[in-house]
C-alpha positions in Angstrom: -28.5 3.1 85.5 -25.6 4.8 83.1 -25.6 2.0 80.7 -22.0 3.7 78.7 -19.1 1.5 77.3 -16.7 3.6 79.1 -14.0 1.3 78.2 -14.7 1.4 74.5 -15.4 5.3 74.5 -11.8 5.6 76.3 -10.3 3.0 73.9 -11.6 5.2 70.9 -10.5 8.5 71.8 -6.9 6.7 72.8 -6.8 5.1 69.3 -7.4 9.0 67.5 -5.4 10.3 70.1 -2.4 7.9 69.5 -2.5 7.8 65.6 -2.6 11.6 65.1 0.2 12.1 68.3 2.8 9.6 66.7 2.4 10.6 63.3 2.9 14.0 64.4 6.0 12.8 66.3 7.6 10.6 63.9 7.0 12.0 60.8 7.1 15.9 61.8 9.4 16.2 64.8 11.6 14.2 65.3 13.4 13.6 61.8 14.4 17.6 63.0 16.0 16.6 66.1 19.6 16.8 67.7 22.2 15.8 66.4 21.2 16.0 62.9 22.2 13.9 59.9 25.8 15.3 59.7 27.5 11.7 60.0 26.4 8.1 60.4 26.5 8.0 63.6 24.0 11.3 64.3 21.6 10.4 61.6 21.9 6.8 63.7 20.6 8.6 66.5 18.0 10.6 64.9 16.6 7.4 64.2 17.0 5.7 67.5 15.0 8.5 69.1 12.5 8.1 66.3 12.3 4.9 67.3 12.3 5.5 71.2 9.7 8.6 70.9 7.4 6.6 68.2 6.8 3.8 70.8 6.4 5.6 73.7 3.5 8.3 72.4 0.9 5.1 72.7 1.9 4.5 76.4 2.2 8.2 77.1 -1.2 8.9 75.1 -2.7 6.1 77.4 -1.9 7.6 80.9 -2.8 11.1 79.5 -6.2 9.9 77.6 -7.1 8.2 81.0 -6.4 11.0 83.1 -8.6 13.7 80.7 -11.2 11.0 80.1 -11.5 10.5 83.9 -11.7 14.6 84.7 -14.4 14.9 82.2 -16.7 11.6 83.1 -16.7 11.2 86.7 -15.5 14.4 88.8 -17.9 15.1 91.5 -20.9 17.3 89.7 -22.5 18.1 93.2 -23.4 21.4 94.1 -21.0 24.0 96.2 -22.7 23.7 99.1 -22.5 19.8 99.3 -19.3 18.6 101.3 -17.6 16.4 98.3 -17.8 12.6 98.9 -15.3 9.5 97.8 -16.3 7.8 95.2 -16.6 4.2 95.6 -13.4 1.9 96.7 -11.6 -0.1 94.1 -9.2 -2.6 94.4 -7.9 -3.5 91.2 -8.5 -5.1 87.9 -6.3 -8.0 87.3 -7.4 -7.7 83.5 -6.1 -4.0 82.9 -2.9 -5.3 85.5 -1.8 -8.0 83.4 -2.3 -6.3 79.8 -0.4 -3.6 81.9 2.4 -6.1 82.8 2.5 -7.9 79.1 3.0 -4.3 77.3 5.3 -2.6 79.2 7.8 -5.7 79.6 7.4 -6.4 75.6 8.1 -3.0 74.8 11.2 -2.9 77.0 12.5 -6.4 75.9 12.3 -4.7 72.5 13.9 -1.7 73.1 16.3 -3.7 75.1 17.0 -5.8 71.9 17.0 -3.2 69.4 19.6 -0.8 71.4 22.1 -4.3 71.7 21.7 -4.6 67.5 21.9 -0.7 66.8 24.8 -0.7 69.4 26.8 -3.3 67.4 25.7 -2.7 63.8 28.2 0.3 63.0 30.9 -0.3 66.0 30.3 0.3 69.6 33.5 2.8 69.7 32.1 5.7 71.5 34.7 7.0 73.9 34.4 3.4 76.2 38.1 2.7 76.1 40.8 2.0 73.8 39.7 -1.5 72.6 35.9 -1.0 71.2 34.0 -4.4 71.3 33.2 -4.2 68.0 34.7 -2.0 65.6 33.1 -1.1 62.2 33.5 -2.6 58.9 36.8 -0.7 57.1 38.5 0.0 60.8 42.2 -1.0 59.5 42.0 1.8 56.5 40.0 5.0 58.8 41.6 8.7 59.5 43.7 8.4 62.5 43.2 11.7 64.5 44.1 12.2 68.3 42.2 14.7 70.3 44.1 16.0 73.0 42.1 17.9 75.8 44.1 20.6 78.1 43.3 23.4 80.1 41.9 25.3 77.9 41.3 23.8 74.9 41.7 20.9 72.6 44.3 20.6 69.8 44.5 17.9 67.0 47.3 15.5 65.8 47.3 13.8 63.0 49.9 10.7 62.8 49.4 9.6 59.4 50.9 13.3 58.4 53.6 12.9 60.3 52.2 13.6 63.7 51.5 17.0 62.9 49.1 18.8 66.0 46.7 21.5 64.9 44.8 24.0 66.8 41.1 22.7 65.0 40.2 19.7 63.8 39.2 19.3 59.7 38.1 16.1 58.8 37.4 14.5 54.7 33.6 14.1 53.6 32.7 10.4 53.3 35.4 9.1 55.3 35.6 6.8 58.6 37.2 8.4 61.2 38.7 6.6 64.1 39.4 9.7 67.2 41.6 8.9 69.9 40.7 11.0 73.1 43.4 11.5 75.8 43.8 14.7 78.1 47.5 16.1 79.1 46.3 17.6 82.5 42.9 16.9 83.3 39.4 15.5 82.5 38.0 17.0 80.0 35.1 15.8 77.7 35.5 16.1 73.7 31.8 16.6 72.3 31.0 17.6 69.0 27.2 16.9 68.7 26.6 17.5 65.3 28.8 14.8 64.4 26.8 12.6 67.2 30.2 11.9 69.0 31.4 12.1 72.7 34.3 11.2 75.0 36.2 11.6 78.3 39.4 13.1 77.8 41.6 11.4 80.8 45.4 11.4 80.6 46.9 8.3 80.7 43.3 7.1 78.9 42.9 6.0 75.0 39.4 6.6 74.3 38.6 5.7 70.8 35.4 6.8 69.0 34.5 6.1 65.4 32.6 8.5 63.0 31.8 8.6 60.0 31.3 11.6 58.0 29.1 11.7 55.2 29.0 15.5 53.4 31.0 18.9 53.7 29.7 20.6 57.1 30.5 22.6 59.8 30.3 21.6 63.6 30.6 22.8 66.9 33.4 21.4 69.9 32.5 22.1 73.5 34.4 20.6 76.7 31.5 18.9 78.8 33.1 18.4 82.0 34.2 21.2 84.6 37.8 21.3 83.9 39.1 24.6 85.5 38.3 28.4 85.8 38.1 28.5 82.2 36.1 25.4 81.2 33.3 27.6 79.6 35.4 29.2 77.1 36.4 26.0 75.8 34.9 25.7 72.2 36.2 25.5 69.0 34.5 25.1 65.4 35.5 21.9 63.2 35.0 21.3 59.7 33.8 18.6 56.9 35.0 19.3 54.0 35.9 18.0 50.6 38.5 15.4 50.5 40.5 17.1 47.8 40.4 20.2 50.3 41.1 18.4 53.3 44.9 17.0 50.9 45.3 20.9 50.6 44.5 22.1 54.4 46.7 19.4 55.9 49.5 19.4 53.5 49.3 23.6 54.4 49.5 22.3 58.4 52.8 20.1 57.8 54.3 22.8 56.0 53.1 25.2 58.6 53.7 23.0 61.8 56.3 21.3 60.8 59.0 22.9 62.8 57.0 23.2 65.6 55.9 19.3 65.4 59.7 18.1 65.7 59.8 20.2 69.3 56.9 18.0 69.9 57.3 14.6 72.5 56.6 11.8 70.1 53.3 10.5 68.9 51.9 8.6 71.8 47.9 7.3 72.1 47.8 8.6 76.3 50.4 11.4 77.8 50.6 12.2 81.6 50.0 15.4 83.6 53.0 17.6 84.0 52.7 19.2 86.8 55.0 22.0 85.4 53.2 22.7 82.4 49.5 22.6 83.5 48.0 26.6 83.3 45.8 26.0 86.1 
C-alpha cells in the first residue's frame, strides 16, 4: 500500500514554488511595470499591482502546483493496449473546502480594504465627476489646467494665465495638478499613462483628476474612446519640466496666444457641441 504524504510532498513543493515565484514577482517585475514612477499617482499604481500580483502568486502557485503535482503522481501508467479506467469517485473534502472558503474571502476582504484606503489616501479625483469625494491635501493652491477634447485632438487652457489655450500640455515638476476634462463635440477619453491618469472627455461634463508630478519627464496623450474617422491619429506628447522653465514656456504662450485667447468664448469648466463647428 503507497504509504506517501502526498499532502505534505504537495505542501512542500507549493511552499518553494511560492517563495521563489513572488520574490521573482515582487522584487524583479513588477517595480518595472506600467505606468511607471513619473507622478504620485503612477508610482501609486505600481505599488497597488505590487500588491495585487504579490498576493495572488500563492493562490495562483496553488492551482498550478496541484495541477503538475497531480499529472506527475497519479495519471494512468497502464499500458497502450489497456482501455484507460476512472480513477476512484470522490466527493469532496470539507477540510481543503473550508480552508478554501477562509483564504479566498480574507484575501478579498483585504484587498477590498486596502483599495477603499489607497483610494482615499491621495484624493479619489480620477475623472469621476466634477466634485471628487475626497480631494488631496494642498487642493485650494494646485495648477488649474482644462483639457479640452475635440475631433481631433486635445488642446490645453490654462486659467490662472489668463485663460490662455495651447496646443500641448507642459506641466511644473513637483507640483499638484488639478485637470479639468470636458469635450466640445464628442466623447473623447484624455489618457496620459505615464502620468497614471485617465478621463472621459464629455461636453457639458467637468471631470476633474488630480496628479501630481514629481521630476522633469516626458509623456505620451492618446484619445481612448472611438471618437470619429480620425480617432487613431489623436496623440500628442506632454512635458514635466522644471518649474523655472515651465514660468518661461507659459509666459512665451500668453505672449504668443494672446490675441488669439481674447477671440476665445470665456473660460468655462464644460462647453456644448456646436453643431456648426464640429469637423466630423
Amino acid at each position: 500500500m503507497d504509504k506517501t504524504n502526498h499532502f505534505q510532498r504537495l505542501a512542500v513543493f507549493w511552499a518553494i514554488s511560492t517563495v521563489i515565484v513572488t520574490a521573482l514577482t515582487v522584487f524583479v517585475f513588477a517595480p518595472g511595470m506600467p505606468p511607471g514612477n513619473g507622478t504620485s499617482e503612477a508610482h501609486g499604481q505600481v505599488v497597488d499591482n505590487t500588491v495585487l500580483m504579490g498576493l495572488s502568486v500563492p493562490v495562483a502557485m496553488a492551482v498550478l502546483c496541484f495541477m503538475v503535482y497531480a499529472i506527475m503522481n497519479f495519471r494512468d501508467r497502464g499500458s497502450h493496449s489497456a482501455p484507460p479506467t476512472d480513477g476512484p469517485a470522490i466527493k469532496g473534502n470539507s477540510t481543503v473546502q473550508m480552508w478554501w472558503l477562509i483564504i479566498t474571502t480574507a484575501l478579498v476582504l483585504f484587498l477590498a480594504g486596502f483599495g477603499s484606503v489607497r483610494l482615499l489616501e491621495d484624493g479619489s479625483g480620477g475623472g469621476q465627476g466634477p466634485t471628487p469625494m475626497v480631494k488631496p491635501a494642498g487642493y485650494k493652491h494646485a495648477l488649474q489646467v482644462q483639457v479640452i477634447g475635440q475631433q481631433w485632438e486635445f488642446t490645453y487652457r490654462y486659467p490662472q494665465y489668463g485663460g490662455v489655450e495651447v496646443p500641448h500640455l507642459e506641466l511644473p515638476a513637483n507640483t499638484l495638478v488639478e485637470l479639468h476634462v470636458t469635450s466640445l463635440d464628442v466623447i473623447h477619453s484624455f489618457w496620459a499613462y505615464q502620468l497614471g491618469i485617465k478621463a472621459d472627455a464629455n461636453p457639458g461634463v467637468d471631470n476633474v483628476i488630480f496628479v501630481n508630478t514629481i521630476n522633469p519627464m516626458s509623456f505620451q496623450i492618446h484619445c481612448a474612446e472611438l471618437c470619429g474617422v480620425w480617432h487613431g491619429y489623436m496623440y500628442d506628447s506632454g512635458k514635466v519640466v522644471s518649474k523655472s522653465d515651465f514660468a518661461s514656456w507659459i509666459s512665451s504662450m500668453e505672449q504668443q496666444y494672446g490675441p488669439a485667447t481674447k477671440s476665445l468664448p470665456p473660460y468655462s469648466l464644460t462647453y456644448f457641441p456646436d453643431p456648426q463647428g464640429r469637423a466630423g
